[in-house]
C-alpha positions in Angstrom: 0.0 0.0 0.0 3.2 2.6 0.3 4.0 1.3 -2.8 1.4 3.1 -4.3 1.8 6.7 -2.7 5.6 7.0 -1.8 8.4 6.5 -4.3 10.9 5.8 -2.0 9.2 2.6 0.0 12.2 1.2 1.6 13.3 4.4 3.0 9.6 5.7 4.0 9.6 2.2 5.8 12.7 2.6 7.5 11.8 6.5 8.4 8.5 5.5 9.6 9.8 2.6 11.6 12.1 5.3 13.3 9.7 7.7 13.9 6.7 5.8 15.1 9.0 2.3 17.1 7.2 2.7 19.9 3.9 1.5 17.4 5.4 -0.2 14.3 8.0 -2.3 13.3 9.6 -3.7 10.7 9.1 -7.2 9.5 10.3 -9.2 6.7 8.7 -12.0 4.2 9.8 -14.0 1.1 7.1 -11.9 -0.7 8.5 -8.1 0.9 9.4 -5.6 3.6 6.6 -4.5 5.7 5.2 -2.3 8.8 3.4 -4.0 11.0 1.8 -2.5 13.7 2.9 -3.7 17.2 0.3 -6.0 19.2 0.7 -3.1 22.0 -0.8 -0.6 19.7 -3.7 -2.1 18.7 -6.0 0.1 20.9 -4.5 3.3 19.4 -5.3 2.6 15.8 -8.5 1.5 16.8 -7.7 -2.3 15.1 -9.0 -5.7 16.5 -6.0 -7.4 15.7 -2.5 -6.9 13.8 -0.9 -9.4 11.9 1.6 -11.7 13.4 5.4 -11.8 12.1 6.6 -15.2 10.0 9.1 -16.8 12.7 12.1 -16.1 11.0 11.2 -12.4 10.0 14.2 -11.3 11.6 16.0 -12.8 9.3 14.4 -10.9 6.2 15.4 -7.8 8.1 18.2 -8.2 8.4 19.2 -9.3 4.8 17.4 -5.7 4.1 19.8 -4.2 6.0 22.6 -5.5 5.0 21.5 -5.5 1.5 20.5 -1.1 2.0 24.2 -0.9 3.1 25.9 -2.9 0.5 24.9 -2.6 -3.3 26.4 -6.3 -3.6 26.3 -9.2 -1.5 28.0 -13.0 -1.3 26.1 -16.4 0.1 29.1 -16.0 2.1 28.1 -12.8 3.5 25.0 -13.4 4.0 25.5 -16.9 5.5 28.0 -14.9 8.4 25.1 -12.1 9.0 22.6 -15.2 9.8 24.5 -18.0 11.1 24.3 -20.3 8.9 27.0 -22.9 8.9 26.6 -24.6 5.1 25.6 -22.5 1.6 22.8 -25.4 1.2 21.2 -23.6 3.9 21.8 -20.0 2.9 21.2 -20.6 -0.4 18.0 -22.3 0.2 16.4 -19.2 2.5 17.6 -16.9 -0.3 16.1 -19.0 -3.4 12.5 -17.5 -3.2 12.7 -13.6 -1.9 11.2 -11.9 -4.5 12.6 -8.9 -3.5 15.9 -9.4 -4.3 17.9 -9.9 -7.7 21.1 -12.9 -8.0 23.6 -12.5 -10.5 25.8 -15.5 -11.2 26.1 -18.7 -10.7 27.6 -21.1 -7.8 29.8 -19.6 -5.7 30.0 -16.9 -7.6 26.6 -15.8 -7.1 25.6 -12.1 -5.7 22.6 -10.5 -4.7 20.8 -7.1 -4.5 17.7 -5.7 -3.5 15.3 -5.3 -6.1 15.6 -1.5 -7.8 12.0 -0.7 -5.6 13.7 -1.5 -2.5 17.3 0.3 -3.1 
């Protein structure tokens, strides 16, 4: 829904996250970046419920921020930044974001947000 009155999504998300933590934060999906309000807040916006984060959302955020800070990253790096001991296993959380672009092949595959996200 940003998407379709704010050019810049990725940085209104981050700016709003910033502005308004005490209410939203930011959660990650294979399908995007989002603002989800916090279960807290529910009263203030006048909602009956908010939605609840995947379990490994932290993950997606972080890949986002790692990703806003470098133009370019490795399995390698991103297997460091979440832990994961073998490329199978980074290379397997990274095979269906749709939000990011690969370039290469094997090892010498790279990966950057998607030109709506930078």
């Amino acid at each position: 829904m940003i998407k379709k009155v704010i050019v810049d999504t990725s940085k209104a998300i981050i700016d709003f996250s910033n502005r308004w933590d005490t209410y939203l934060e930011i959660c990650g999906t294979k399908e995007g970046i989002l603002l989800r309000i916090k279960d807290n807040s529910v009263d203030f916006f006048d909602l009956h419920k908010t939605i609840k984060p995947p379990p490994n959302s932290d993950k997606f955020v972080k890949l986002f921020f790692m990703l806003k800070k470098h133009k370019w990253v490795s399995n390698e790096d991103v297997s460091t930044l979440l832990g994961y001991k073998q490329s199978q296993s980074t290379s397997r959380f990274l095979s269906d974001i749709e939000w990011i672009e690969r370039s290469g092949k094997g090892i010498a595959t790279k990966y950057k947000l998607l030109e709506e996200y930078e």
